[in-house]
N, C-alpha and C positions, 0 to 999 in steps of 0.2 A: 792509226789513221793520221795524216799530215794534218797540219792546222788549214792548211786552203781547202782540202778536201773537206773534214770537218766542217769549215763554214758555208762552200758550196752543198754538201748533205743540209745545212739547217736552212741556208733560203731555198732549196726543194722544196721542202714542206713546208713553207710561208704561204698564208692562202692569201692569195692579193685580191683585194675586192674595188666592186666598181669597174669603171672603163678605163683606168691606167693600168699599163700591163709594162711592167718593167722589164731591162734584160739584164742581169748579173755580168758586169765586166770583169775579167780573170788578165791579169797583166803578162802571165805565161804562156805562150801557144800550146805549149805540151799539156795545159791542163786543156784548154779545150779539144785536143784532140784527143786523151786519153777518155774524157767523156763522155763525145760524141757515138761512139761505138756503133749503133745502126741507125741515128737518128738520121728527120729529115733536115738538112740546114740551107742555109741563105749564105751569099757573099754580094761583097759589091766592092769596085774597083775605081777608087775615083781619083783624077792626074788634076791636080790646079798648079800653076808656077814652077811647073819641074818637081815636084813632089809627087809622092802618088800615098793613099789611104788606103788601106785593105779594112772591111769590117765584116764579119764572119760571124755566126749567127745557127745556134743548135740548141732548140729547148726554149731553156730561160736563159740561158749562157751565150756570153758574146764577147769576143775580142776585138779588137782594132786599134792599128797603130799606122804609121807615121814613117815612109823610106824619102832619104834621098834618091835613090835609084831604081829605075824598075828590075833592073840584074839582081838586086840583095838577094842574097842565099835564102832568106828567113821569107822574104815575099814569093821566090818560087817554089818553096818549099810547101807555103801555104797554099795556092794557086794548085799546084798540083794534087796536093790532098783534097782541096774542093771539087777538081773536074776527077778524081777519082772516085770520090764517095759520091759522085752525081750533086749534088750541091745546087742548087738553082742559081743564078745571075741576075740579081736585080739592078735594072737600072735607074729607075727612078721612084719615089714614094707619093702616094696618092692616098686620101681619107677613102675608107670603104662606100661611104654614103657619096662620093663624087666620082666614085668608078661607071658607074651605068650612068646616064642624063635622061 
């Protein structure tokens, strides 16, 4: 077993307690896709100053990085894996206790 693999297996079984719920960031795409496998996940898509942000989101696991270009290989690449595994699209974040008024 790889060492990323390895340390992604030990924070699995890290029991986080309380209301802080962490997400494990992995700096590789191919780790989050190889172990995403049937989960359900999150993406979101955000463009500021000619840049755009991809942040992608399965489990406890989450990548996110940083294109100059919306063309990048690596960002359609991603994009497509999300609207293929069904993936949800979030576009904005909201606290649970301010969703209903």
């Amino acid at each position: 077993m790889s060492l990323q693999r390895w340390i992604l297996f030990i924070l699995s079984l890290q029991d986080l307690q309380g209301e802080i719920v962490l997400v494990n960031l992995v700096d590789n795409w191919e780790v989050l896709e190889e172990y995403s496998g049937e989960k359900q996940g999150f993406y979101q898509l955000l463009a500021n100053d000619g840049m755009f942000e991809i942040r992608v989101q399965t489990g406890k696991i989450g990548f996110k990085r940083e294109f100059e270009s919306g063309n990048d290989p690596l960002l359609t690449k991603i994009l497509e894996f999300c609207r293929k595994h069904r993936y949800f699209r979030g576009s904005q974040k909201l606290r649970d206790e301010e969703f209903f008024k």
